[in-house]
Structure formats: C-alpha cells, structure tokens
N, C-alpha and C positions, 0 to 999 in steps of 0.2 A: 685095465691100464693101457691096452693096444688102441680102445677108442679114443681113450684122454689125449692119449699122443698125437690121433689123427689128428683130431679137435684143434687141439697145439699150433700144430704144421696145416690146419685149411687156414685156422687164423692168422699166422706169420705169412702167406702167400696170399691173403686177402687183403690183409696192408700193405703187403709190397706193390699190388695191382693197384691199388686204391695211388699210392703214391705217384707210382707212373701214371696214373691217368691226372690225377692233378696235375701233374708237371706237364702233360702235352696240352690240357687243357690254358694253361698259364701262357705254352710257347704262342699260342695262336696271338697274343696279342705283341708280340716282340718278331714278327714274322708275319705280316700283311702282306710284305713285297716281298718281288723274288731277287737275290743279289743281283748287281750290274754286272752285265757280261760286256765284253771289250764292242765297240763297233765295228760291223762286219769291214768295213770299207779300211779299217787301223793298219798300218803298217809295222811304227813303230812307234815305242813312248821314251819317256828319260828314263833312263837307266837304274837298274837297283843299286848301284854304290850312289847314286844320287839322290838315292829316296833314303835308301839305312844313313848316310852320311845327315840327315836332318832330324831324322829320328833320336842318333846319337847328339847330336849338338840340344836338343830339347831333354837328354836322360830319361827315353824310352825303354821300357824293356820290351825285347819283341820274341816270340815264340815263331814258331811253325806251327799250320793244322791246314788237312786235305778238303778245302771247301770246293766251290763250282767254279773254280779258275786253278785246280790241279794243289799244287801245292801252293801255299799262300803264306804272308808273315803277317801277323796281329802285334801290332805295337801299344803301347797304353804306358799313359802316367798318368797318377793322385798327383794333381796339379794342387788344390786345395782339399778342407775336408771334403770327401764325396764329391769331389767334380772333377772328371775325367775327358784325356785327351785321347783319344783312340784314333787309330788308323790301319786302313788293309789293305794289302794290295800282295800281287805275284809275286814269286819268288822266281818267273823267268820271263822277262818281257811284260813288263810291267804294263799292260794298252787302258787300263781301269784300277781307281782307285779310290778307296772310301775313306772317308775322314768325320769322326762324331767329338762334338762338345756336348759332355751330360754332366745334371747334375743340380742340386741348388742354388738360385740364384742368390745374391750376383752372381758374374761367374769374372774367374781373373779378366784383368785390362788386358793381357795378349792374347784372348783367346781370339778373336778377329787374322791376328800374327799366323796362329797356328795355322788357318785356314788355307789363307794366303800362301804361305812357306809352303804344303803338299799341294795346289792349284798349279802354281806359277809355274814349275819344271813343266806343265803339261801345255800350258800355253805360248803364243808367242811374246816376243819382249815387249812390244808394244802396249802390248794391254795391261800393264800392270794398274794405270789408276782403274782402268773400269771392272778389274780382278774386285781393287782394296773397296769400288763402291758397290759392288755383286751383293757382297758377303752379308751387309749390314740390311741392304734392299730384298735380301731372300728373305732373312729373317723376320722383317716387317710385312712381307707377303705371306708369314704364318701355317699352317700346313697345307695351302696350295701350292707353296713354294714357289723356284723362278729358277731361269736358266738364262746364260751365258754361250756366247759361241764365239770364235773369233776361226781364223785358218788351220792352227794347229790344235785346240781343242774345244771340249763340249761341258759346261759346268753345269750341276744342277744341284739345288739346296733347298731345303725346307726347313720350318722352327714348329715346334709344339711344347706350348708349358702345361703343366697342368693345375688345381686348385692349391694346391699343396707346397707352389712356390717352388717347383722343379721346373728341367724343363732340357730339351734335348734338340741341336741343329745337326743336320747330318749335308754333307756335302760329298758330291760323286764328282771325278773330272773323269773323262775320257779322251784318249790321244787317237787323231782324226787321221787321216789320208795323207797330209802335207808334215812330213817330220820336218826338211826342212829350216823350218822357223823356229824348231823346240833349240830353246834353252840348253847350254851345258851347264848351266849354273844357278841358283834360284839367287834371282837380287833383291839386294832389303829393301827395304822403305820405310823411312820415319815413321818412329813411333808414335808421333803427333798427329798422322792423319788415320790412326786406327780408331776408329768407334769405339765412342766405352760401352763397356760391358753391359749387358740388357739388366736389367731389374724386375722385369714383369713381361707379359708374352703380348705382345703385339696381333698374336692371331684373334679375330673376333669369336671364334668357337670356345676359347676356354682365356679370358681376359683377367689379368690378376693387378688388380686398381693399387696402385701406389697409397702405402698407409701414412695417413696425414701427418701433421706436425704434431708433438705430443703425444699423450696417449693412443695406443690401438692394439690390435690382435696380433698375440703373438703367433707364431708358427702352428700351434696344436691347434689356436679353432681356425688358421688358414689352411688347415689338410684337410680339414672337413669338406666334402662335395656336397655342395645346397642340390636340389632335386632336381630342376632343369638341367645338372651336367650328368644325372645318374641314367645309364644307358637303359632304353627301353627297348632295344631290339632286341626280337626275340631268341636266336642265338648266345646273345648275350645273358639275357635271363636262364635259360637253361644251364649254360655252365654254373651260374652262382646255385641254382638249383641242385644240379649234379653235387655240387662242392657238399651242399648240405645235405643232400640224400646220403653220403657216403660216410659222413658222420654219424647219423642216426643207424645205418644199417652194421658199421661195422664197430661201435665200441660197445654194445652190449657184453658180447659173449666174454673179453676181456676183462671187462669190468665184474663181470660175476665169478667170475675165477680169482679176483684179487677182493671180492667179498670174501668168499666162503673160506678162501686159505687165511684173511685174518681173521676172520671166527675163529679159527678150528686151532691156531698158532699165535693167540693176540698176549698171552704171558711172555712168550720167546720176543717179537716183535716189541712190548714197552719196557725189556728189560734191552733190547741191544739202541734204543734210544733213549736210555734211562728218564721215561715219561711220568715212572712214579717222583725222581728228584725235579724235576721240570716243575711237576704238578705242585710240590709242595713251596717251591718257590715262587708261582705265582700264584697261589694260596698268600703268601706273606705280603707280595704287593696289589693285590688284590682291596685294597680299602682305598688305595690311592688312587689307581686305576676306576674304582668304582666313583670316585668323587667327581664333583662337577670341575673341579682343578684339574684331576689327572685327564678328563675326558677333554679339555679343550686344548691342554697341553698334546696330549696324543693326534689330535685333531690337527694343530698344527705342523705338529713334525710330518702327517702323513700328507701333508698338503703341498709342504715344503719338498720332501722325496720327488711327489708325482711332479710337482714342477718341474725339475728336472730332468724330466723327458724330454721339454723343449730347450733347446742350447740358446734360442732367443732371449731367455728368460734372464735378466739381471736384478740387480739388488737397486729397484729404481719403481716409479709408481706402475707402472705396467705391470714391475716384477711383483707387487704388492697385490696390483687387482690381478692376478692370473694367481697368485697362493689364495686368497678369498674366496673366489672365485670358484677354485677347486674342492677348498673346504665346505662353501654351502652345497655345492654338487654332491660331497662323498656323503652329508647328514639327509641329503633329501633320498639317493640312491639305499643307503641307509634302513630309512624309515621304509622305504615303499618296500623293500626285500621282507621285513619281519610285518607289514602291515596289515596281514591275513590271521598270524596271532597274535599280532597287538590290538585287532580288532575285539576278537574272541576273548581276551584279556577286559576290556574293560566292559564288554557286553556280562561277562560273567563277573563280575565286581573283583576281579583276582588281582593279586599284587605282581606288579612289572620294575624292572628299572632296566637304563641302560648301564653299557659300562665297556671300554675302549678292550681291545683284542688284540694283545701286544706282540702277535706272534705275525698278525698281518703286515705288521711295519719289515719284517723279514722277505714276505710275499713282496709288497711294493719296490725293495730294492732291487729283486731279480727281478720283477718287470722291469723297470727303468734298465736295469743293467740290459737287457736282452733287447729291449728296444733301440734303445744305443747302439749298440753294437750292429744290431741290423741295418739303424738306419729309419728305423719305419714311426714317422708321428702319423694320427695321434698318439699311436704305441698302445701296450698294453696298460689298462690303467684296473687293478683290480680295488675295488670302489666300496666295498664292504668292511670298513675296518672296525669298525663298530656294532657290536651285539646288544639284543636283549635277553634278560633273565626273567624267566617270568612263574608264576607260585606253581601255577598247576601244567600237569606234565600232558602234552598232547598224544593222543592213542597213535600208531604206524599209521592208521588211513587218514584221521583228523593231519597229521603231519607231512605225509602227502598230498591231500588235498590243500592244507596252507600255504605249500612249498609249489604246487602248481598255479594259484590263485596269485601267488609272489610272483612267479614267471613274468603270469600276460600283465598284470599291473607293472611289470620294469622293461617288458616289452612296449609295452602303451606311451609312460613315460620318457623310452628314447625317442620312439617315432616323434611322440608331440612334442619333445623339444627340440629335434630335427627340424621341425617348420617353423617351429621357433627362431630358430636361427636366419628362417627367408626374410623374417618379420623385421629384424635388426637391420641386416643386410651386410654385406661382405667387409666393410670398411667401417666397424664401430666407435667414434672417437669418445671420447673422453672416458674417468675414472669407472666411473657408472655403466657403461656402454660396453667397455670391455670385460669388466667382471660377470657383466650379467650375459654374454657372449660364453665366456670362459665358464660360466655356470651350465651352462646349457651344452654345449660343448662336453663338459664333464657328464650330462645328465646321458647323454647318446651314447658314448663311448662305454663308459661305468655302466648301462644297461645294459647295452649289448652283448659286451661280453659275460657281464652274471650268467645272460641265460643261458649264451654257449658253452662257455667253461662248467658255471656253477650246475648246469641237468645234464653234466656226463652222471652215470649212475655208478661211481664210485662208492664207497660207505662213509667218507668223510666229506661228504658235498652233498648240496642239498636234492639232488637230481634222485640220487638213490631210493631213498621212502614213494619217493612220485615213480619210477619206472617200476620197484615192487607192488603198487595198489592199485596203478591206470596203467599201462604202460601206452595204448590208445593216446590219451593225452599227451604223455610224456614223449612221444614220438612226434605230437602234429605240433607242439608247443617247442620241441627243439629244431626242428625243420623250420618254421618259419622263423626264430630268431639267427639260427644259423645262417638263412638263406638271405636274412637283412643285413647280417655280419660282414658275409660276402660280398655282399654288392653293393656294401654301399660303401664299406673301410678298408675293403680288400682288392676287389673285383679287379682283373687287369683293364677292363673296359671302362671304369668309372671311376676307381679310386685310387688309392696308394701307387699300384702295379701298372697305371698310366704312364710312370715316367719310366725308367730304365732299366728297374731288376727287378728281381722273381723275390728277393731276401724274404720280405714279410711272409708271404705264401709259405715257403717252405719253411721259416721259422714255426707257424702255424701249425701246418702239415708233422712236421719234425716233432712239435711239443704231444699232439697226437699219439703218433707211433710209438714215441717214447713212454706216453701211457701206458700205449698196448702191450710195448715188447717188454717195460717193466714187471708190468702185470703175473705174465707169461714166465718170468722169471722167477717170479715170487713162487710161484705156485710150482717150479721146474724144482727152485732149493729146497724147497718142504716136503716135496713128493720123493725125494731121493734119499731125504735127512732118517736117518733112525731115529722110532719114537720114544725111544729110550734115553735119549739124550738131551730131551727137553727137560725142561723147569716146571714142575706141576702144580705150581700156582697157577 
C-alpha cells in the first residue's frame, strides 16, 4: 500500500512539473522583449489622474501588480469579442507607458483613438496630426515597426498578425527631458481622420490576403499555417519536441492505474452510469442508426455541430461548402482509422458494415463547447463519429497492430493533406474551392488529433491494445503525432499561440492532467472503498 501511495504522489508531482514547464516553455514566445524602462534623460510625464481619468472615460478596469517600474496599473477592456484594449504604466510618475490592440481582425473603428488618447498626454501639442498619421504608418511597417519623436516624447509601435486572422499592435511612448510642452489635457481629434480598422496584416512576414467576392475560407481553414510559416528554428523545434516527449513519458503510469481499477470494479462502474440501460436503448435504435438513412442523417448533424467551431460560418453557400466539406473530411478520417481491419475484413471474405456512433455527437459538442470558450480554431475537432462492425473478432496483438497501422496511415493522411492545402493556396474562391479547402483542413486537424488523443493508453481508446503489445511503437508513433500537433496547431512559434494568449496550450495541458489526476482518483475511491459493499455482478 505504502508503494502505491509513493507511486500516487511521484505521479501528481510529475504533472505538476510537466505543467510548469509547459507554461514557461509557452511564456518564451509572449516575452522576447524586455519591458520599456523610462529614459535615463525623463524628468517628468503627465500625470496619473491624467492617464486613470482616460482609462475611466473608455470603461477600463485596471488592477495593480509589482512589474519592472515598481508598482504599475494594468488597465484592459473586451472591446469586442476577443479583442482587447490594454494598457500599463506606473502608479508614480508615469515616464513610460504601454498600450496593445489584440485580437481578431477586424478590429473596432476606434482603436487608432485608443492609441492616440494614452500617446498624446506624453507629447507635445503640436504634434497631434503626426501622432494620428504614426499610428496607422507603424502598423504598415509590420513587425519592424517605426518610431516617432518630437521635444517632449519618444513613440514606438509595431503590428504582427498571424495566419489565423489575429493579430496584435503594441505602442510604447516615453516622456523625454523637456516637460515643458507636455500636455495637461489630452485633445480629441475628429473621428474622420482616424484610419479604419486593419483587415489583414500589412507585414510581409505573415500576409493574410483579403478573401475575394463570394465564396471563400472561412476562419478554421484560415488558422491553418501553410509550411513556409511553420518555424524551423531549432529552439523552436525542441519546445514542440519537449511538449511531446512529456506526453509519451508521463500518461502511461496513469493510464494503467485507471486500466486495472476498471477491470477489477467495472460492475460498480456500469451500474453508477446505468450502461446496462444505456446499452439496451441503443440496442432499440440501433437499425436506424445502422441504415444508410440514419448514417447520413448522423453525418450531417455531426458536420453541422463541428461547423460551429467557426463563428464565421453562416446559413449561406460558404456555410453549405464548409458543413460538406467537413462531412467528407469526418467519412475519409473515418475510413482511414478502421482501414487496417477493414482491410483484413475483406482479405478474409468476413462480413463488415458501417454504422453512426451516437454517443460521438455528445463528444463533438464539448469540443466545440471547449473550443469556444477558449477561443482557439481550428479547435478541437474529434473526426471519428463513425464505426465499423465487423463478423470476426481480432486477437489483443492483431488489434494493436491494426490500431498502430491506423495511427501512421492518419498520421500520413494529415501531413498529405497539409500540402495539400499549399496546392490550393490561401485564398480559395468559389463553391468547389472552399469545400475542398475545408475538406482538407478537416483531414489535418481530425488526424492529428486521433493520434494524440485517440494512443493515450486508456481502456476505452484505441491507444491502449497498441501500448499493451508494442509499447516501442506506441511510444515513437505518439511522439511524432504529438510533436506535429504541437507545431503546427499549437506551437507558440508557428501556430495558434502566435497571437496573444496561452488559452489553447493550457486548455490542452489542463484536458491531460485532468486525465491523470482523474485517473488517480479512480483508483484513490476503490482502494479506500470496502469490498463488501460492491455489487457482485
């Protein structure tokens, strides 16, 4: 008992490490530079009732926290969905101050305003038209960015969007040697000469091309990064590396502790989910389900859910070719997952059919729900809603080796429709163009994460039978799906976590742990429960 316990407590300290190192690995891309410190030469800046007094006029909320100018105020509003006005500066003698627009493009018509309003107290009056023409000329200088100077202060700005149709300006002003000339008051300026709001990123490093007239790509296959934006530096490789090593090495032990405790307790377990009434109820719809009616009906509901991931998506022909679109992706994803015994099936003349998995359509809604929520396309899109039943039963090792054989052919299948996607190219127009986009799109994402998710070595996923027969296999076959997961739909360097937050990672990270520490759990309640008190069915 005193071993199991260690066992326990190395593995809940093994996640927790695993966690923090995720998370510092993630900071490094939200942390390049070192914050603005005041300029040696500053005397004085405008005033903190002059900065909280603009903050308050925009309905900021602003906190306190002890950063590298002592104590400091962090202001922020949800200006729209997911796009945020931030701003920071001292809580005493204000000499430097940050201001960021993030977020999905478009971004509101005042956000140029916003820039202007925290700049201007820091300049002198003069300068306001070449303040209001800075703002728009940094962003078009892209992440070189451009600066500003005039007697009383120092501006500096940069833009970065990323594939995914985000995209973040950050603006620094600093108060110079001559106060002077500073401002007691920040003055407006018509909101006719403010620039409208960007659409696409003007920097030539990561260019997001205006989608034509009509039909084109909605949002989930413009999160996708085509391969010339996926970072080759080797630093960068190694993190997505790490991500995936940390996966393979720590859910085993977990995972066989929430085997063996439902072996040993699986009566107690489908009587506190009543899986024998469950069972008999899709027993009854079970004809329907097995028909070629129920299967394309089910097909489309599931097509329809994953649409739903992207908020782009309306009841219009784009909306049409991006549900199709999905739907041939989940039958192709589908097929290539069971196609090691469907093979085996018709080699030995055995009886097959398919037949819809109505318990998936439950799975799909908490992806989209979770995706949502986070934030993160192309989101979680789990791609298997559909089973086959086939006459003859395959042995543990035949059923691992099919379930490994499934892997690399859904691992094959993302990659080759990832290049797929160069072949199209970024800007797909018409009906045809975008579903077959959206197809492929589907085919990457829906691979991807099978292998991730689907060879954790739980007893209800397919991973399991493969980590019991090879575990060799099952080790270099999860590593390298993992580490494509990471770097290409996760990566802070390359994918998602390019623009402004950590959410997806740790949504990721978090679905993990939750594994483990469930696991842990399972095996904590049953190891404590008297065996007396179970059900000996």
């Amino acid at each position: 008992m005193n071993h199991a316990r260690t066992r326990v407590t190395v593995t809940i300290g093994a996640i927790l490490v695993a966690l923090l190192a995720m998370a510092a690995l993630a900071q490094s891309a939200l942390a390049d530079e070192p914050p603005p410190t005041p300029l040696p030469q500053a005397i004085s800046g405008p005033s903190v009732d002059t900065l909280l007094a603009l903050t308050r006029g925009l309905d900021m909320t602003c906190d306190t926290f002890t950063g590298g100018l002592g104590d400091e105020y962090s202001c922020r509003r949800e200006v729209t969905s997911g796009v945020f006005y931030i701003v920071q500066f001292a809580v005493a003698d204000p000499l430097v101050l940050q201001a960021f627009v993030s977020g999905p493009l478009p971004w509101p018509q005042d956000h140029d305003q916003f820039f202007y309003d925290f700049a201007a107290p820091f300049c002198a009056f003069t300068s306001t038209a070449d303040i209001v023409s800075f703002i728009p000329h940094a962003r078009a200088s892209g992440t070189t960015g451009s600066t500003f100077e005039d007697a009383a202060c120092l501006l500096a700005s940069d833009y970065n969007a990323t594939p995914d149709n985000r995209a973040v300006q950050q603006l620094v002003a600093w108060a110079k040697v001559d106060p002077a000339t500073l401002p007691t008051f920040t003055p407006g300026i018509p909101a006719t000469i403010i620039p409208t709001a960007p659409t696409a990123s003007p920097s030539p490093a990561a260019v997001i091309e205006p989608t034509p007239a009509g039909i084109g790509p909605t949002g989930f296959v413009r999160s996708i990064p085509p391969p010339d934006q996926v970072s080759s530096e080797p630093l960068v490789i190694a993190e997505s590396l790490a991500l995936a090593g940390l996966i393979v090495l720590l859910m085993p032990f977990p995972a066989q502790l929430f085997n063996s405790t439902l072996e040993t307790h699986y009566a107690t377990v489908r009587r506190w989910f009543r899986l024998d009434e469950i069972q008999a109820a899709a027993g009854r719809m079970s004809g329907f389900w097995d028909s070629f009616i129920g299967i394309l009906l089910f097909l489309l509901l599931s097509a329809v859910v994953y649409a739903l991931l992207d908020p782009d998506v309306g009841v219009d022909a784009r909306g049409a070719a991006t549900i199709v679109g999905l739907a041939i992706g989940i039958v192709i994803t589908t097929v290539t997952a069971s196609a090691p015994s469907l093979v085996d099936a018709l080699r030995n003349h055995g009886a097959w059919r398919m037949r819809a998995l109505p318990v998936t359509l439950v799975i799909g809604l908490a992806c989209v729900l979770i995706s949502r929520l986070a934030g993160f396309l192309p989101g979680y899109l789990y791609g298997i809603v559909l089973g086959f039943v086939f006459a003859r039963q395959l042995t543990r090792v035949e059923q691992g080796r099919a379930n490994g054989l499934a892997g690399v052919a859904l691992l094959v299948m993302a990659l080759v429709a990832w290049l797929g996607l160069t072949v199209i190219g970024p800007n797909p127009e018409g009906f045809l163009a975008t579903l077959l986009a959206t197809t492929l799109s589907t085919l990457l994402v829906a691979g991807l994460e099978a292998v991730v998710f689907g060879l954790l070595p739980f007893r209800f996923l397919p991973g399991e039978p493969l980590h019991a027969t090879n575990r060799v296999f099952w080790a270099a076959l999860l590593l390298v799906g993992a580490f494509c997961f990471f770097h290409i739909l996760i990566n802070p360097a390359s994918g998602y976590l390019s623009s402004t937050t950590r959410t997806p990672l740790f949504t990721i990270v978090a679905l993990f742990v939750v594994f483990a520490l469930l696991s842990v759990a399972f095996w904590a309640y049953f190891r404590n429960k008297p065996v007396d008190s179970e059900p000996t069915a």
